[in-house]
N, C-alpha and C positions, 0 to 999 in steps of 0.2 A: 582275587580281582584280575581281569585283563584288559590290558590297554590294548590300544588299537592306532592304528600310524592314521593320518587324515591329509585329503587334498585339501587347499582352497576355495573358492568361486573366482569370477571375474569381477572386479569392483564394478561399481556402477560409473557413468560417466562423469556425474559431480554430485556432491553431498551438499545441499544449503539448511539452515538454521530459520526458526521465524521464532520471533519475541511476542507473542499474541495476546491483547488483554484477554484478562478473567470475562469480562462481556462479551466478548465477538463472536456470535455465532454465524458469519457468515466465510471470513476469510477461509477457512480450512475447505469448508465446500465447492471453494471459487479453484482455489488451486488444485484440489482434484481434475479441473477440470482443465486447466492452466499450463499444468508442469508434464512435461513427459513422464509415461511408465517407467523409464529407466534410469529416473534421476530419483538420488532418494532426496527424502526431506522429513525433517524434524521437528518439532513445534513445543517449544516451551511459552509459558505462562507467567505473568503478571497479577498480582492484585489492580484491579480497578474500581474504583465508584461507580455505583447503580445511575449517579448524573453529572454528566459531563459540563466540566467547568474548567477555566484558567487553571486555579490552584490546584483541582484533582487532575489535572492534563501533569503537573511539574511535582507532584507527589509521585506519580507516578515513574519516573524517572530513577529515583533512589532505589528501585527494587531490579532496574533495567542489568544491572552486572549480574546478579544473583540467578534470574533466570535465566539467561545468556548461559551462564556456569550450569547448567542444568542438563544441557544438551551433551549430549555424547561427547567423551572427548577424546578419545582414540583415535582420531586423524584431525588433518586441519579441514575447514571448513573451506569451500570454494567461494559461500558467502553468507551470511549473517543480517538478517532484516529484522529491524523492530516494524512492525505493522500497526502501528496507527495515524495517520494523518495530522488530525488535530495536535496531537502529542508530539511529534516531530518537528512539527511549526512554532509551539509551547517552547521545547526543550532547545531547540536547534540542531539541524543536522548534524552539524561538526560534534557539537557534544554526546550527541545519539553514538555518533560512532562510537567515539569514547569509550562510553559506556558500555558498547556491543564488545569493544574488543578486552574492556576488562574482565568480562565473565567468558569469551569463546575466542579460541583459537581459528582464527578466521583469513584469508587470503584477503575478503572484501566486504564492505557494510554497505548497506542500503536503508529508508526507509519510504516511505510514499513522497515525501514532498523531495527527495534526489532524484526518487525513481521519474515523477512527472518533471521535472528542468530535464534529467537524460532525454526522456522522449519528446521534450521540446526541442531540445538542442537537434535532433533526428528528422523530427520532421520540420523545422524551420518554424515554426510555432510562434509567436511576439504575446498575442492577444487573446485572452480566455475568458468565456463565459465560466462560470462557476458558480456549482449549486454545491449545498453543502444542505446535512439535515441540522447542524447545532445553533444555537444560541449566537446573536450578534458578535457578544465579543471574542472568543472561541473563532468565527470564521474571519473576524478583521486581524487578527492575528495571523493567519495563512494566508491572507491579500497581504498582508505589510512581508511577509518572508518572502512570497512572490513577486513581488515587487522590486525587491532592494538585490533579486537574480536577475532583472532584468526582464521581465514578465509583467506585463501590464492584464488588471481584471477590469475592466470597465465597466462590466454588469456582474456584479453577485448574489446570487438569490439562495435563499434560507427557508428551512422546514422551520426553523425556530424551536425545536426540539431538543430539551436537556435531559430528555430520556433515554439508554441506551436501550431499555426493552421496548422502547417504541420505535425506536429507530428500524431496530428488526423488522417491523410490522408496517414501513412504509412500502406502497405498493410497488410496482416497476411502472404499471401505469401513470401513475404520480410522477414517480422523475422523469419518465421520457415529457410529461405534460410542460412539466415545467422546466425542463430541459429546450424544448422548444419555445417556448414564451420567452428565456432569456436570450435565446440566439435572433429573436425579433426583434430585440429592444435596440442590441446597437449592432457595431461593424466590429466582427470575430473571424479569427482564422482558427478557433480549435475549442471543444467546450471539455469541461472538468468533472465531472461526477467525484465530490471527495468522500470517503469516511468509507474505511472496509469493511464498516458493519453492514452499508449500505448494498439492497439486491439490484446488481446495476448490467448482467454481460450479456443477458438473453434482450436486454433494449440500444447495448449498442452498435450489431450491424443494424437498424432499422432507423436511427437516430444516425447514423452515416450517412446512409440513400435519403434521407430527406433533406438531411440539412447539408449534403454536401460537404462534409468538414470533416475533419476528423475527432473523435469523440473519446476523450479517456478516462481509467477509472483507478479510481486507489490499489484495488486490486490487478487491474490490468497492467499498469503501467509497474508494478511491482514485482511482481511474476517476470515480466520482460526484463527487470534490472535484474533479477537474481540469476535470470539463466544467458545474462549480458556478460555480469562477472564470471559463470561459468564456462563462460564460450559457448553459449549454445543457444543463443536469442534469434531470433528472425528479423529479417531487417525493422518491422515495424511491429507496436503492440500488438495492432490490431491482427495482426496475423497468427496469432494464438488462440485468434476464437476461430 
């Protein structure tokens, strides 16, 4: 046998983690398109229920260290996101992290409902329309955690959808539709597209220029906290699309 001596590479600028359920087939495609080439990123997995509900939002949780511990662990992580919306709201942020940092060596945790207060706090934000595709109780759940930040919803509108293979299947025409209808109803300074299973980034430069406002999404506002924590965010979401 013969060995051989070897160089290194140059690390990459930051390394972040994502806790993804077993359903989400949209998050991974979002961040492709989200994260710079030169930032790696890693994606472990969750069991989830085929229908989303309170108690399958807080089941899910119990498995949150385990996939966490899944991910690479040969260096620290720059930052660590469970990526679900409703489930974050379910669990609470605080204990999200928790959880992210018992299974991954991590500098920072994130997940949607931190990531959207960060970019409220950013762009001055109070008031939010808010569509969501799940079930009533399921999104007054995220209005009461939005709330008690200091985040008023005064319009919230619902696909009423406890299917996640249907959620996949709602159109973009759909939400920019009703994206607009809710920002008629009352007086908003910024609308919310929640659920990262949700296809939401090719309707929101369009839903900017109309509605004048600024427009965010589970996934957008997400991506912006992971590459916040890594030093490498641009000043607003919306300047990742």
């Amino acid at each position: 046998m013969t060995f051989f001596s070897y160089t290194t590479s140059p690390q990459p600028l930051a390394r972040l983690g994502l806790v993804v359920l077993q359903t989400d087939e949209t998050l991974e495609e979002d961040f492709r398109r989200l994260i710079p080439k030169d930032i790696r990123w890693f994606v472990s997995r969750v069991p989830a229920a085929p229908d989303v509900s309170q108690e399958s939002l807080q089941a899910i949780g119990a498995h949150i260290p385990v996939a966490a511990g899944l991910l690479p662990q040969a260096t620290t992580f720059d930052g660590v996101a469970y990526c679900c919306t409703s489930g974050a709201a379910q669990v609470g942020p605080e204990q999200i992290a928790r959880l992210l940092r018992a299974g991954a060596r991590t500098a920072g945790t994130t997940d949607p409902v931190s990531a959207l207060l960060a970019a409220c706090q950013t762009l001055g934000l109070k008031r939010l329309a808010v569509l969501s595709p799940y079930v009533a109780q399921v999104s007054a759940r995220l209005r009461e955690v939005l709330g008690k930040a200091g985040i008023e919803t005064p319009v919230f509108g619902s696909f009423d959808e406890p299917s996640e293979a249907a959620v996949i299947n709602i159109s973009q025409a759909s939400v920019a539709s009703a994206a607009q209808a809710l920002v008629a109803k009352k007086d908003v300074d910024g609308v919310f597209l929640s659920c990262t299973n949700l296809h939401t980034l090719d309707v929101i430069p369009t839903l900017e220029d109309t509605l004048d406002m600024p427009v965010l999404s589970s996934n957008l506002v997400l991506a912006w906290d992971l590459l916040r924590l890594a030093g490498q965010a641009p000043p607003k979401p919306s300047d990742l699309l």
